[in-house]
C-alpha positions as CSV (number, residue, x, y, z in Angstrom):
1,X,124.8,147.2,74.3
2,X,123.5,148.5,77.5
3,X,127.0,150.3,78.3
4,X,126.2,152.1,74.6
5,X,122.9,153.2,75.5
6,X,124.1,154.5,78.5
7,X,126.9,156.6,76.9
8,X,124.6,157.8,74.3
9,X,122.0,159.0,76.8
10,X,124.5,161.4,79.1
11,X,125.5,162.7,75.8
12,X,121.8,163.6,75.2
13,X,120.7,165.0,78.4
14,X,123.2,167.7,79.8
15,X,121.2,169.8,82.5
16,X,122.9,168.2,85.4
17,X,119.4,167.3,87.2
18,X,118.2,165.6,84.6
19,X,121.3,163.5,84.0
20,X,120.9,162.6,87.8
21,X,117.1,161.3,86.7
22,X,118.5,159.8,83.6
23,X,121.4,157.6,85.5
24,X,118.5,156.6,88.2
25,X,115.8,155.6,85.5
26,X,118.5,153.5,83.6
27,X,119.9,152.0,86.8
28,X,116.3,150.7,87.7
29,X,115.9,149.6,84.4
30,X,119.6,147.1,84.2
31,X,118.2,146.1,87.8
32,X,115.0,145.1,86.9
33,X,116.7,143.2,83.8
34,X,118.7,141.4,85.9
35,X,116.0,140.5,88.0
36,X,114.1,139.1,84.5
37,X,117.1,137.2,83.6
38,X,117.9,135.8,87.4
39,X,113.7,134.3,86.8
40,X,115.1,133.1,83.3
41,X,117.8,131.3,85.0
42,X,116.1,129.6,87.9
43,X,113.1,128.7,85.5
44,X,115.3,126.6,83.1
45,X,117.0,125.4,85.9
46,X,114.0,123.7,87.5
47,X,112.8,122.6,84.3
48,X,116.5,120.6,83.8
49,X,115.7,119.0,87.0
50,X,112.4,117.9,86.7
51,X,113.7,116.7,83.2
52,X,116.4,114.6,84.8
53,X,115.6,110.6,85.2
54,X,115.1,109.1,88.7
55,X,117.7,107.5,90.6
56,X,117.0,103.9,91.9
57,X,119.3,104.2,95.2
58,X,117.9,101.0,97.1
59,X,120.0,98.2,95.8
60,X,119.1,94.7,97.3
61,X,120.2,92.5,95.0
62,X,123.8,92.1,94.6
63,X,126.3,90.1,92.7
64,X,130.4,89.7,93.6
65,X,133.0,92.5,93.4
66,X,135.9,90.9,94.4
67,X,137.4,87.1,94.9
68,X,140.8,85.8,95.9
69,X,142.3,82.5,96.1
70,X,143.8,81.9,99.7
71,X,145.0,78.0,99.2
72,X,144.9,76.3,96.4
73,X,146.3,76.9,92.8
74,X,144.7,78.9,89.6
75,X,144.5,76.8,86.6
76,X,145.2,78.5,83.0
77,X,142.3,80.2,81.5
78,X,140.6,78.7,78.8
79,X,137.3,78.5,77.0
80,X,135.4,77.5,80.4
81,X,138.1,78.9,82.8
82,X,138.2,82.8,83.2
83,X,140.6,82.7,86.0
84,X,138.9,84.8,88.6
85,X,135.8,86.0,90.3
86,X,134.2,87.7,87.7
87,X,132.8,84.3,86.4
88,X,130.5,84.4,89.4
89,X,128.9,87.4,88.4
90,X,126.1,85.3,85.7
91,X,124.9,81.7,86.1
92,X,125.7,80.8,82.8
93,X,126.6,76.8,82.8
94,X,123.5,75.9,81.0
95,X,124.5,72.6,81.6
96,X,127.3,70.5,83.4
97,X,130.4,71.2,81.4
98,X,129.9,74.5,79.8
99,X,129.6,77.9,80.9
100,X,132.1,80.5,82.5
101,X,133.5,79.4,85.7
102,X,136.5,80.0,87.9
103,X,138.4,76.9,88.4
104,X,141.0,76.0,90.7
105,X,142.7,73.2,92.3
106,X,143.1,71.8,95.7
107,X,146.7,72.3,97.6
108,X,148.4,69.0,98.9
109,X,148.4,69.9,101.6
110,X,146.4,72.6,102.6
111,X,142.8,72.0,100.9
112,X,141.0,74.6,99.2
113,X,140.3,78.2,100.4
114,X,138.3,80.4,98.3
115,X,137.2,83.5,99.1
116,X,134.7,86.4,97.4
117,X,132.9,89.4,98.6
118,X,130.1,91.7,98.0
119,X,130.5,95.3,98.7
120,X,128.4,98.5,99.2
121,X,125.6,96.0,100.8
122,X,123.0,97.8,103.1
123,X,119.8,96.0,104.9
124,X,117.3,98.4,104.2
125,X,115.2,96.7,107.1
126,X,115.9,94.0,105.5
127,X,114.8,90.5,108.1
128,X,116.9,88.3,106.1
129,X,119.9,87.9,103.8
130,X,119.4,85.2,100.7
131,X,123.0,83.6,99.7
132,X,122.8,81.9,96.2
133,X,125.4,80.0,95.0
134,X,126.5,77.3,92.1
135,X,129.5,74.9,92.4
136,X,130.4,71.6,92.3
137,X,134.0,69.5,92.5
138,X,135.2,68.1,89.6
139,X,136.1,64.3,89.4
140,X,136.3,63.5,92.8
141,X,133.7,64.1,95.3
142,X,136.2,65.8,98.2
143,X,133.9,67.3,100.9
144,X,134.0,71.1,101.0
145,X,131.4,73.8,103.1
146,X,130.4,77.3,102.4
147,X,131.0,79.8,105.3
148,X,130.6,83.3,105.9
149,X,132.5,85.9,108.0
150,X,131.2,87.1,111.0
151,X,133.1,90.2,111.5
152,X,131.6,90.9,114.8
153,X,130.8,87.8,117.4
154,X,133.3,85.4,117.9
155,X,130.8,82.8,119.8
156,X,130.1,79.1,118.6
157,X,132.2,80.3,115.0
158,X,133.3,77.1,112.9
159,X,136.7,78.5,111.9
160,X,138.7,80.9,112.9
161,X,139.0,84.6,111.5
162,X,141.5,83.8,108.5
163,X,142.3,85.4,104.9
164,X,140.2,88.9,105.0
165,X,138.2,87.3,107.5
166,X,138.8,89.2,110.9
167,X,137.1,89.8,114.0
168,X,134.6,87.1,115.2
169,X,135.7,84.5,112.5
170,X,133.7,81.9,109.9
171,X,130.1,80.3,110.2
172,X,128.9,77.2,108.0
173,X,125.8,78.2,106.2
174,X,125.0,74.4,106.4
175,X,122.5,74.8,109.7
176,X,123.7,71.4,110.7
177,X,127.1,71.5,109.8
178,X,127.1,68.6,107.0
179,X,129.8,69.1,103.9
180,X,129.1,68.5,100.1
181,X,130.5,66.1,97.8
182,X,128.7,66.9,94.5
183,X,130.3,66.2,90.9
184,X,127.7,67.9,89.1
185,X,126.6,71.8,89.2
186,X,124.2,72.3,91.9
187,X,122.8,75.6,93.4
188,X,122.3,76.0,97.2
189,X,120.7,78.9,98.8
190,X,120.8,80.0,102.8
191,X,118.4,82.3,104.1
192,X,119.9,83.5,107.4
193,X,118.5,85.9,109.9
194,X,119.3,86.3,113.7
195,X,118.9,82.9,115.0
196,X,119.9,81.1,111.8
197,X,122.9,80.1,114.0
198,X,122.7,77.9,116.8
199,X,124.9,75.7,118.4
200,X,124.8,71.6,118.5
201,X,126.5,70.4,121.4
202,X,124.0,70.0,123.7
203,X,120.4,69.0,122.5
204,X,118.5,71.1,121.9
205,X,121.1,73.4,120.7
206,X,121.5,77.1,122.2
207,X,120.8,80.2,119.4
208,X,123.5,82.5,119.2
209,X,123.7,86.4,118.3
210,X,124.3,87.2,115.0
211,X,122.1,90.3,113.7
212,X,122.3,90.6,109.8
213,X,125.0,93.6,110.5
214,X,127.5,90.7,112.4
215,X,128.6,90.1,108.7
216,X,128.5,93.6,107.0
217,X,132.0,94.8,107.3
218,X,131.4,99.0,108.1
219,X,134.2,100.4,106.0
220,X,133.4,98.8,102.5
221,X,130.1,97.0,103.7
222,X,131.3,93.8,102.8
223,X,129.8,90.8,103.2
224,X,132.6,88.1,102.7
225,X,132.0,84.2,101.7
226,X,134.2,81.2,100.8
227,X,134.5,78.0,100.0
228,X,136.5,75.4,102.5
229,X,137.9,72.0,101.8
230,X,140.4,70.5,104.3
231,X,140.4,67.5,101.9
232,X,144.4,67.1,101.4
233,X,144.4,66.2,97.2
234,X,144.9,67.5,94.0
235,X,141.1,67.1,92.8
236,X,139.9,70.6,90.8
237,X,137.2,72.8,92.2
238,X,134.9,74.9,90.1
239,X,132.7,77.6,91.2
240,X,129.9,79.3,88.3
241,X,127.7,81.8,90.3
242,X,126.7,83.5,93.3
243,X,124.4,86.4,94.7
244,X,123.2,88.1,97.9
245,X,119.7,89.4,98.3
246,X,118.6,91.3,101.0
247,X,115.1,91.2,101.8
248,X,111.6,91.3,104.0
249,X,110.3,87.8,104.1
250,X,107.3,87.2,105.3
251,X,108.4,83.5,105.7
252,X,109.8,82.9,109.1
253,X,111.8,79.9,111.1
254,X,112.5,79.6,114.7
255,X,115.1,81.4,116.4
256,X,115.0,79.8,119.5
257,X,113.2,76.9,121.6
258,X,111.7,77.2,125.5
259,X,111.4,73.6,127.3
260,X,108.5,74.1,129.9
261,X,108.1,70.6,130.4
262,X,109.6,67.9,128.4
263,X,111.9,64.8,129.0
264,X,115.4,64.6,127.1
265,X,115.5,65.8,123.6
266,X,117.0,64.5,120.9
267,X,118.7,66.6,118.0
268,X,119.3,70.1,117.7
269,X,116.9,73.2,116.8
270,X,119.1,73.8,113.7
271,X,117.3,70.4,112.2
272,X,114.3,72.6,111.6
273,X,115.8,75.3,110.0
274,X,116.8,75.8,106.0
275,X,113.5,73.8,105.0
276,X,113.3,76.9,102.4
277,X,116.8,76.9,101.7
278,X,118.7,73.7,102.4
279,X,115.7,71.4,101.0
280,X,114.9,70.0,104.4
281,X,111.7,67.7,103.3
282,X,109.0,65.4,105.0
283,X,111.1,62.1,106.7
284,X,114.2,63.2,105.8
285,X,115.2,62.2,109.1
286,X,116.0,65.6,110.7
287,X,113.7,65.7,113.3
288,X,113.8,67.8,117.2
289,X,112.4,64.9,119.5
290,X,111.1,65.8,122.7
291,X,109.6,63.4,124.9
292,X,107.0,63.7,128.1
293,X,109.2,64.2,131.1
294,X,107.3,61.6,132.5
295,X,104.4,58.5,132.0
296,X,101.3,61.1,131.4
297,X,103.1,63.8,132.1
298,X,102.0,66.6,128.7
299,X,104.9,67.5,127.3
300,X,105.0,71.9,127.1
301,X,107.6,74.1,124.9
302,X,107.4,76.7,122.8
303,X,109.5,78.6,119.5
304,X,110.5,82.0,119.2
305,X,109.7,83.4,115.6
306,X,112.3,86.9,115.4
307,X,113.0,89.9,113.2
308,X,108.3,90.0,112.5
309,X,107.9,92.4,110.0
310,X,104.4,94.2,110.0
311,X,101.9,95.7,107.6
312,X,98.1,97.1,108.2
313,X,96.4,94.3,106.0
314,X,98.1,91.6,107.6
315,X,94.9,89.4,108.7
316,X,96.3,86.0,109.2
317,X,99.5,84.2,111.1
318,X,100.0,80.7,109.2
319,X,101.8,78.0,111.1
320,X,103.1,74.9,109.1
321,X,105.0,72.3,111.5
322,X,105.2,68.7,110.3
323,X,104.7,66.6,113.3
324,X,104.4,62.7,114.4
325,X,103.9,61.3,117.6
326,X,105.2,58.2,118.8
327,X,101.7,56.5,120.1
328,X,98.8,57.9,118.5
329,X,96.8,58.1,121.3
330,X,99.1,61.4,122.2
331,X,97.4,64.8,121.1
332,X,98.5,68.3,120.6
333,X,97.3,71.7,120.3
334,X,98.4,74.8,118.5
335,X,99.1,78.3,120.6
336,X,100.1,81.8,119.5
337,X,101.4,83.7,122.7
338,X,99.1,87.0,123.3
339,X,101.7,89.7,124.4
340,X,98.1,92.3,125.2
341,X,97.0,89.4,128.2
342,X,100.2,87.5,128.5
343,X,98.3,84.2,127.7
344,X,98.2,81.9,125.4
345,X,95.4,81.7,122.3
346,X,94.9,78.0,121.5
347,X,93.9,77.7,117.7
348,X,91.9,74.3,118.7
349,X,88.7,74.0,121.6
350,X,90.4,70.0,121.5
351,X,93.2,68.4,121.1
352,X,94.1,67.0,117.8
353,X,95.7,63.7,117.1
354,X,99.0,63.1,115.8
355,X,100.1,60.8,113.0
356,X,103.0,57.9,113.6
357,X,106.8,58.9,113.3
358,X,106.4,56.2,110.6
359,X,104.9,58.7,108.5
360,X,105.6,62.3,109.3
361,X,102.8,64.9,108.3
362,X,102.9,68.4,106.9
363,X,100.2,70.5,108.5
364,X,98.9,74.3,107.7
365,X,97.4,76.5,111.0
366,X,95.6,79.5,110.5
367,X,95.3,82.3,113.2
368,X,92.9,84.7,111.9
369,X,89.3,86.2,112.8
370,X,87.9,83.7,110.9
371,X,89.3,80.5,113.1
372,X,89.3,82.5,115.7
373,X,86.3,84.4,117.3
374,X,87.8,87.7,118.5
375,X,91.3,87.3,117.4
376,X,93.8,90.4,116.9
377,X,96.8,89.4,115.2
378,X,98.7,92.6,116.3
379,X,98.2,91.4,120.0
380,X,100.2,88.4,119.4
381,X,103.3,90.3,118.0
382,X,106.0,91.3,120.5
């Protein structure tokens, strides 16, 4: 259309100067609708985007993408048996018996090695990762662990690297190392962080280095678990769920243990941790006992709480240990190291007395401005 106007105006004007004009005046006027329709374009363009939904890129929940059998023998599939990982991704069992699982069998010999990854997992900040899952043996109560690859640090591992395990090798998510036996479905969660691990040959145990990125794999981000048995047998094995969760927990356990002034202990710093996830309870019998070094000597330690995350209306630092003494006529006190003064900030102006091992007791310490005349939480995180 505008080549036909354009045509039709040159045969309309034929003094040569106003031709010239006419060419110019046209010219401006294609320019300045291309200009117009250039506006039109980047007008319906941003209204397209601003139309478009939102994308939710921080995953931190995730479920499996992958699973392989290593040692042991796939059963045919059937109504309860799909034959593969992808019976992890629901926990659908509803109860024992029913449900979607992946069932296989024990080698004899070689046990049972089960293997099954999460890819594409990123921390976020995260302080902790939360492992979820539901199995159970079937029949025969053969002992069998859960482990996870550490694809990084190689110290105090349980196993070696092994399967598509490589680098540092395979931790037990059990703190203190103990296998299962279960007949029945039961779910078991870990919450690990960096200290989670700690090693139990000499009391009271050693923490050893395993940031939350020791068991992202950097190529596919994969964090890779299993399920062990060395038990020699034919028993079957079924497995019905399992997640990861990445998260910020304001719930913390200890990392590591300083002996100022104590006697010889007894048991390990990993028989504190997992009371959140391994359903440690009150005089269940895993118990850190450190004694005075000496007849009224006070005994003196301390626990390192790692991976603090912050926020401004923090206002109080709860401590819950559960505690017994041996005599009741020892006492104790409660301190939060201040990091401003390099002191100590005792929650108590006395001591307070202990209750008898025969009867172990829960207690609940709060550090705030309240209890404390003056007190700055901030001052007392590193």
């Amino acid at each position: 259309m505008i080549r036909d106007i354009f045509f039709n105006l040159i045969n309309i004007f034929t003094s040569r100067k106003i031709f010239i004009y006419t060419i110019l005046i046209i010219l401006i006027y294609i320019l300045l609708g291309l200009l117009d329709l250039t506006k039109i374009l980047f007008f319906e363009k941003k209204i397209a985007d601003n139309t478009k939904p939102k994308i939710a890129r921080a995953v931190y929940h995730y479920t499996p993408s992958g699973g392989q059998l290593i040692t042991g023998t796939e059963l045919a599939p059937d109504a309860t048996n799909m034959r593969g990982w992808r019976a992890l991704l629901g926990n659908d069992s509803g109860t024992n018996g029913s449900g979607n699982y992946w069932v296989v069998q024990r080698a004899n010999p070689g046990g049972l090695d089960l293997q099954f990854w999460f890819d594409g997992v990123e921390l976020y900040g995260a302080n902790k990762m939360i492992i979820t899952i539901e199995d159970t043996n079937i029949t025969t109560g053969d002992a069998y662990v859960h482990q996870i690859c550490d694809w990084i640090n190689s110290t105090g591992v349980d196993n070696s690297p092994s399967g598509n395990c490589t680098g540092g090798g395979w931790r037990t998510l059990q703190p203190r190392k103990t296998t299962f036996t279960n007949t029945a479905d039961t779910i078991r969660q870990y919450e690990i962080y960096n200290g989670y691990f700690s090693t139990r040959v000499t009391s009271p145990g050693s923490p050893i280095n395993t940031p939350l990125t020791n068991f992202i794999e950097p190529t596919n981000k994969r964090v890779l678990l299993r399920v062990l048995s060395t038990v020699n047998s034919n028993v079957q094995f079924r497995i019905d769920a399992a997640s990861l969760e990445v998260a910020i927990d304001p719930i913390y356990e200890p990392a590591n243990i300083t002996l100022t002034s104590a006697g010889a202990t007894t048991n390990f710093i990993s028989d504190l941790v997992g009371a959140v996830s391994t359903n440690i309870n009150a005089s269940d019998g895993n118990k850190l006992t450190i004694p005075m070094p000496a007849a009224n000597q006070p005994v003196d330690f301390y626990f390192v709480f790692t991976g603090i995350k912050t926020y401004p209306t923090m206002n109080t630092v709860l401590v819950s240990p559960e505690i017994c003494v041996s005599n009741t006529a020892l006492t104790f006190n409660i301190f939060l190291r201040n990091f401003q003064t390099n002191s100590w900030t005792p929650l108590f102006t006395t001591n307070q007395t202990g209750s008898a091992c025969t009867t172990d007791t829960e207690y609940a310490y709060a550090f705030n401005q309240y209890t404390i005349t003056g007190f700055n939480l901030f001052d007392h995180i590193s």
